[in-house]
N, C-alpha and C positions, 0 to 999 in steps of 0.2 A: 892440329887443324886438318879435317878432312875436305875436301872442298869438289863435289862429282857432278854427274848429270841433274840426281836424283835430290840432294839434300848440301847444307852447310853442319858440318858437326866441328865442336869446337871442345874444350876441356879446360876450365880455367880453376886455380887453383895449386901448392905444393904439398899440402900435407892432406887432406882429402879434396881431391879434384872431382868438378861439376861437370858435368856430361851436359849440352846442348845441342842440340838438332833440330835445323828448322828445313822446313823442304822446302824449295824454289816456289811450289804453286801455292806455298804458303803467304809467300811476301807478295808486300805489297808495290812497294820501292824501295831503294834502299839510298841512305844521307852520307857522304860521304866528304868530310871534311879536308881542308887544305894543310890546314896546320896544326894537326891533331892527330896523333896514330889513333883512331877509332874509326870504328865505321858502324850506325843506326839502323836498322833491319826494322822497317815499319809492317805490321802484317796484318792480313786482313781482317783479323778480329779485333781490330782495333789495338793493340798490344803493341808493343815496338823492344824493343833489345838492343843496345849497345854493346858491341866488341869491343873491348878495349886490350890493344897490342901496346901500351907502354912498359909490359914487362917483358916484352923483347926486344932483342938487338935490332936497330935501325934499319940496316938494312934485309933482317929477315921479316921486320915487321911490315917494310916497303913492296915483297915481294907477294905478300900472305893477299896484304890490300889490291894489289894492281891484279893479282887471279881474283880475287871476288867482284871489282870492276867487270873485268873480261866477261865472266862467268855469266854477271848480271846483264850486262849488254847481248848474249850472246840468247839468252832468257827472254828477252825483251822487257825488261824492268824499267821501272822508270827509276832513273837515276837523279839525283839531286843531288848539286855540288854548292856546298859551304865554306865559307872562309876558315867559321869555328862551330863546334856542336852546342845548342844551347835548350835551353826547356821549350823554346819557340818549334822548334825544329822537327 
């Protein structure tokens, strides 16, 4: 995970990894759940994207989440806070 001014890049995958890059003035808001390591990047082309950190450690997955928070707040995102992630959302 790259996580800068400019964009989110992420790499998910072990035997051939995906490259994604979304740039901040791309999003729209982002959904971020309580009891879920993921977090929903809603964009403004109507599109949305789910991160999903359950394939890492707890607490590196905690830290990954809490910089994209920050990031987004610091962005002016509008944030949205969920209990769970669901098709609603």
């Amino acid at each position: 995970f790259m996580i800068n001014d400019d964009k989110i890049e992420s790499r998910y995958g072990v035997f051939k990894p995906k490259k994604h890059s979304f740039r901040w003035d791309e999003i729209r808001d982002l959904v971020m759940p309580h009891k879920q390591k993921k977090a929903k990047l809603n964009l403004k082309d109507g599109a949305s994207y789910i991160i999903d950190f359950t394939y890492l450690q707890k607490k590196k997955a905690g830290l990954i989440r809490k910089h994209i928070y920050y990031a987004a707040r610091e962005k002016n995102l509008n944030i949205i806070k969920v209990v769970n992630l669901t098709k609603n959302n």
